[in-house]
N, C-alpha and C positions, 0 to 999 in steps of 0.2 A: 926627466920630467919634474921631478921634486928637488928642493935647494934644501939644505943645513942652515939651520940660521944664530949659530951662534955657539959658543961650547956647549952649555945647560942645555943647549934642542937639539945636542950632537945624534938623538936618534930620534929625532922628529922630522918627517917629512911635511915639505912646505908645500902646498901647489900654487901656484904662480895664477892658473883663471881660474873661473866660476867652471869651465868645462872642468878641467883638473880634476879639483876641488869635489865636484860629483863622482866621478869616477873614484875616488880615493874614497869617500864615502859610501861605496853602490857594492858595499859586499859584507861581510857579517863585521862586527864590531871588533873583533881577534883581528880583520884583516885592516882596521884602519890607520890610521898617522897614529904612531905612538904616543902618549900625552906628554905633556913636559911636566916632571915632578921635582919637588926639593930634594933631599937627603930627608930617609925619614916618615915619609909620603905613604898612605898604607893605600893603594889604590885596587877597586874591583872595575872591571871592564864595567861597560853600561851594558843593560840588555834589556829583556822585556820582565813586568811585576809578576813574578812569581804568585801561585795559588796562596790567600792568605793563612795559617798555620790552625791549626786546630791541636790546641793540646790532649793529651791522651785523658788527663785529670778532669779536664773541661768541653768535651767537644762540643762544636758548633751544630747546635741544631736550628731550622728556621723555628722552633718555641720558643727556644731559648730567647734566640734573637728579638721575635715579636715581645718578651715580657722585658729586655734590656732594653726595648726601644722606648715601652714605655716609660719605664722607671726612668733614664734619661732623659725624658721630657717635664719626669712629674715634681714641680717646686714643694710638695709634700717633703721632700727628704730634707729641706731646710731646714734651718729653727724659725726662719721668719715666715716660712710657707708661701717666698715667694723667689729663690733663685733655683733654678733647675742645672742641672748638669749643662744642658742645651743651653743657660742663660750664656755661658763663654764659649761655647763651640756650636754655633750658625751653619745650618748646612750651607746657607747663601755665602757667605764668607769662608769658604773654604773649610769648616769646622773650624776656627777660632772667632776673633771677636771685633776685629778692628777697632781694639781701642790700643792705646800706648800701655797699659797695664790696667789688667781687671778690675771690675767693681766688686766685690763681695760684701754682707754682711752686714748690715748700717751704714751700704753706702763708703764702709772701708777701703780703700785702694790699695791692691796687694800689690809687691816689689816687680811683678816680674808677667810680661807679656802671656799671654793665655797662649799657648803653643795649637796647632792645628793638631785633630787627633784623626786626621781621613786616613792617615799611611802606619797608626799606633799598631796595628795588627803585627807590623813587619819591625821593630825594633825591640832591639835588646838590654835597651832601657829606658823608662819611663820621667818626666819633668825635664829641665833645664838642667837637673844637677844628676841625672840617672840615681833618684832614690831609691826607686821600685822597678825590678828586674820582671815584672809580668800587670799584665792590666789588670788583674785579678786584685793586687794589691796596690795598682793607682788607685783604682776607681773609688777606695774607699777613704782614701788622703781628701779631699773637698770637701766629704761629709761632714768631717771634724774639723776640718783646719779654721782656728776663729776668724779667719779673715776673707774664707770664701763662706760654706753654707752654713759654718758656725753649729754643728749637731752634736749629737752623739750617738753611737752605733744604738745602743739599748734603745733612743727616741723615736731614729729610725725604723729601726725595726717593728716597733708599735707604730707609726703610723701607718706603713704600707700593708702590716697585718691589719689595721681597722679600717680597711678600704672593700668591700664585699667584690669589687671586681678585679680584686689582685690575687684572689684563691683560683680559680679556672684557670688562671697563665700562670702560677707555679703548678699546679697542677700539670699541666701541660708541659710543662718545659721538665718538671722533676721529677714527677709520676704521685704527691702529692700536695696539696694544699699548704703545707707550711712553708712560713718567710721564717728563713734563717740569715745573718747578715753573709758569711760564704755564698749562699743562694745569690742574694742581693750580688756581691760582687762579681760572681760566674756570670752571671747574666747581661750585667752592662757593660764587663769583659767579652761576652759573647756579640754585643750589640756591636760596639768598635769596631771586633775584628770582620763583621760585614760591611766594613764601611770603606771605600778607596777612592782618589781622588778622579777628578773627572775626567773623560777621556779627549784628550786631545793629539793636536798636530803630531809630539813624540809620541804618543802610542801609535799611531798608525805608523810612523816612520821606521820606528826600534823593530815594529812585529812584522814591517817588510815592504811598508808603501817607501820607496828611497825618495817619491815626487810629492813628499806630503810637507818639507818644508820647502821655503821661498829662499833663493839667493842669499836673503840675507839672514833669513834663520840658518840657513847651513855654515855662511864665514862666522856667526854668533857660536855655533854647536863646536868648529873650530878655533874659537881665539879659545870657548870655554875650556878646550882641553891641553893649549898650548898656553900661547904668551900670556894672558888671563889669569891663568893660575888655580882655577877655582876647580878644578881636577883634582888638585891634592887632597882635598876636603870631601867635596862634593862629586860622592863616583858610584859605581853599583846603581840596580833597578832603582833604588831608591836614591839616590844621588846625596846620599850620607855616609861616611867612612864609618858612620856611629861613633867613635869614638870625641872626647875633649879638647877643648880648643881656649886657649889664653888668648883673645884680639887686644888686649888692651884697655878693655870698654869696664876696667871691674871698679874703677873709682875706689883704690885702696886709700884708706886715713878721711875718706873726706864722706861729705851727705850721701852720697848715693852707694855708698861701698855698697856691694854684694860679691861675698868669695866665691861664689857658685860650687862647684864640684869640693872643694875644701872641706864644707861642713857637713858633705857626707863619709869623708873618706879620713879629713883631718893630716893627710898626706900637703908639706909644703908645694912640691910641686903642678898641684891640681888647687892653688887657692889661683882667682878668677879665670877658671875654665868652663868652659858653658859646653855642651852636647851640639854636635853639630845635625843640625835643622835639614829633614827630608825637603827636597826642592820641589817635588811633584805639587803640582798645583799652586805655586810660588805667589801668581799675579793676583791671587785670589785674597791672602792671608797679611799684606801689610795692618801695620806698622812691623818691622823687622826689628831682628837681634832681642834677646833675653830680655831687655828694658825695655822695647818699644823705643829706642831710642831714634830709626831713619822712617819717615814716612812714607819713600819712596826709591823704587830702587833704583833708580841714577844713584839714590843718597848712599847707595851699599856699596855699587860698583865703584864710585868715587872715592868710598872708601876702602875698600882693598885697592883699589890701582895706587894709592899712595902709600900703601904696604901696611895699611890696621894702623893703632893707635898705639903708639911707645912713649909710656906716661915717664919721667924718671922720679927718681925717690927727692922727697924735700931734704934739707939737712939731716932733720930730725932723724930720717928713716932712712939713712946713708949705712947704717949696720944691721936692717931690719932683716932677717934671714927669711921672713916670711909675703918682702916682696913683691910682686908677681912678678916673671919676666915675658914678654911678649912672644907668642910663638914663631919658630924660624920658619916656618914655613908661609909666612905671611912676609912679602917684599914689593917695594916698587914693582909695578908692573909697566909703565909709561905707554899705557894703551890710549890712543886719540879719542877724540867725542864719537867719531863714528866708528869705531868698534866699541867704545861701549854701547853705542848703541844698536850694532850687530848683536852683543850678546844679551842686550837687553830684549832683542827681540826673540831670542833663541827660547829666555828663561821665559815667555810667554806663551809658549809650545807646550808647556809643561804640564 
């Protein structure tokens, strides 16, 4: 029933209809076509979103919740008292901001795309560059950074204390009335981790409906896991390996450089590596990649189908040991308009 298509698919089955094709998809995800991976490839099967985590330090109560929601609304924690948490993560927009890179601060434009926070509950690190290993200790990077809400914890801290209806919601969430800036961050850590992306065509399909995508969402769900490639990267409930990713996109030596993963780790082979971006809720959350750099996604798929971006080094930087070299797991794919538009349709299930 199923064809081999190639060395690299030597254990990928093919199916030839759209009958096939269902049948090979109409049983648990352990039992479907193997995906085709690089060398290298750290892949988790797909399945349904896990209960979000409640830390043992932090548990999730709806107080907690109700006093993180507000404070993520309230432009009080500024210095200019008027950008909010909320200002770059839109629940309409899938909690990011659809701009190509944030406004903070005087109107400053910070380097780097406002990432979606609907799926932050379920990753093992935080920002573009994994700086912060818990939201406890994002949530309080924005407050200070001069180029989003430009504060300082001590400022903070006094304005939500001089707010008379911010004492009953610590109260409630802490058992009393004082704002401590930990408080602050438990809470809008707390807020996050109630928050998941909306539920669509793939939930009902992962959790059992197999007639919940259309013909061409299902060739889409298969090019994504074979010829497509986008499997290597993008796998698990959350369709992120979590780990880093060199595409090419780091503009080393020139205007736009950003080392990404580098300037946390300082490690050469992590300079322009970016965090690979949860898919769930995808159609929601354009502009794409770390810079806001595709506005749409033909613009992404067109670019991995021509295998990422392989900048090479100018003269000057012919002995530069620092580089980047582009990750192998990004190649030609030589998929047609209408499979990318198969899987475009697939990632809009999402």
């Amino acid at each position: 029933m199923f064809a081999a298509t190639g060395a690299a698919m030597s254990r990928v089955q093919t199916p030839a209809t759209i009958s096939e094709l269902r049948l090979a998809y109409q049983g648990a995800p352990e039992t479907w076509p193997r995906p085709m991976l690089e060398p290298g490839a750290a892949f988790t099967e797909f399945g349904p979103l896990p209960p979000a985590p409640s830390p043992q330090d932090n548990p999730t109560t709806p107080e907690k919740v109700a006093l993180g929601a507000r404070l993520f609304e309230d432009p009080k924690l500024s210095r200019s008292g008027q950008i909010a948490c909320a200002s770059c993560h839109l629940q309409e927009l899938g909690f990011a901001d659809g701009l190509r890179t944030s406004f903070g601060h005087d109107r400053q434009r910070g380097p780097r795309n406002a990432p979606s926070v609907a799926v932050a509950a379920w990753m093992d690190s935080l920002f573009w560059d994994g700086r912060s290993k818990t939201l406890e200790a994002q949530s309080l990077h924005p407050l200070v950074d001069p180029l989003e809400m430009a504060g300082s914890l001590d400022a903070v801290r006094g304005q939500v204390a001089a707010e008379a209806a911010y004492g009953p919601l610590f109260a409630a969430a802490f058992g009393d009335p004082e704002v401590t800036m930990p408080r602050v961050a438990q809470a809008l850590a707390a807020f996050q981790r109630s928050l998941k992306p909306a539920s669509g065509r793939w939930r009902r399909f992962i959790n059992g409906d197999r007639a919940a995508l259309t013909d061409q969402q299902l060739r889409g769900l298969h090019l994504f896991r074979t010829k497509a490639g986008c499997a290597n990267c993008h796998n698990g409930p959350l369709f992120t390996d979590q780990k880093f990713h060199n595409l090419g996109l780091h503009f080393y030596g020139r205007e736009l450089e950003d080392l990404g993963r580098y300037q946390v780790t300082g490690r050469p082979e992590d300079v322009g590596a970016f965090r690979t971006p949860s898919l769930l809720g995808v159609r929601k959350t354009a502009p794409y990649m770390h810079n806001g750099l595709f506005s749409e996604l033909d613009n992404v798929l067109r670019f991995y189908n021509a295998g990422g971006a392989n900048p090479r080094p100018r003269p000057d930087q012919a002995d530069d040991p620092l580089f980047p070299k582009t990750d192998p797991l990004l190649r030609r794919r030589d998929l047609t308009a209408e499979e990318r538009e198969d899987v475009a349709a697939f990632l809009g299930t999402l």
